[in-house]
C-alpha positions in Angstrom: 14.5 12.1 -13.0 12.7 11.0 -9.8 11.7 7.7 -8.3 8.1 9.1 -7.4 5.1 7.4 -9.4 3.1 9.9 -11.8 0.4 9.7 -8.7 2.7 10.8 -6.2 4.0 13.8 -8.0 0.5 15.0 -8.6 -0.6 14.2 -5.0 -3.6 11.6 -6.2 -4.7 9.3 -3.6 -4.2 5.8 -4.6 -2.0 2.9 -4.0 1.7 1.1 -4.8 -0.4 -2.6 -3.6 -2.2 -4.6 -5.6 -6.3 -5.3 -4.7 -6.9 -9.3 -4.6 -10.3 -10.1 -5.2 -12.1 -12.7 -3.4 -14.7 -14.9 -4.7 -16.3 -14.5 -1.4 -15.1 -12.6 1.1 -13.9 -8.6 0.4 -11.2 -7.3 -1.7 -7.7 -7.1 0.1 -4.5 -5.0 -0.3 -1.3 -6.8 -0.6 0.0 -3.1 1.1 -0.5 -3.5 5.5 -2.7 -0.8 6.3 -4.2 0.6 3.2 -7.2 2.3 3.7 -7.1 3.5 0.1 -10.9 2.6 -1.9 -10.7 -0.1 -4.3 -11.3 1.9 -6.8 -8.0 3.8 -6.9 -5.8 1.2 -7.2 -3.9 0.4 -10.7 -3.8 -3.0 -10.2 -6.7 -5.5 -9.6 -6.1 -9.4 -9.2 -8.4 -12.3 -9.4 -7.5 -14.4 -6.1 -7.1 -17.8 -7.9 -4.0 -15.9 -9.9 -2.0 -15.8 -6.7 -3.3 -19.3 -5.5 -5.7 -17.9 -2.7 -7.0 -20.9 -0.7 -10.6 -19.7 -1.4 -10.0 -20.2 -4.9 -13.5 -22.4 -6.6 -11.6 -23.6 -9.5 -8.8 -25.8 -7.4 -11.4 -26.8 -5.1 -13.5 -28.6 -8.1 -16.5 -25.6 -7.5 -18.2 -23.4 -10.1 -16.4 -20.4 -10.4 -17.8 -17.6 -8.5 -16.2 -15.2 -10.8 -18.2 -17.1 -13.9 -15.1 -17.9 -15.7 -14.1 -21.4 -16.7 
């Protein structure tokens, strides 16, 4: 057993962070320094699930991301 990822072991680029998306500004990685593109990370969050201050819904906006 091994504790590389299935992407490691078959030398894919991608990433161990997870990409936050904003509602208006660009995508981040929650990993310093990725240079990685978004498309080749496995996991993709909405910024108002980790409470991101630019989150619409908690400042009584329409949601940018046209969901509730």
């Amino acid at each position: 057993m091994t504790s590389e990822c299935r992407a490691c072991r078959a030398g894919l680029e991608h990433c161990h962070g997870a990409l936050i998306h904003h509602a208006y500004l660009r995508a981040e990685c929650t990993e310093d320094g990725c240079a990685t593109p978004d498309g080749v990370h496995a996991l993709h969050l909405d910024c108002s699930a980790v409470g991101c201050a630019c989150d619409p819904v908690s400042s009584g906006a329409v949601s940018a991301h046209r969901v509730g």
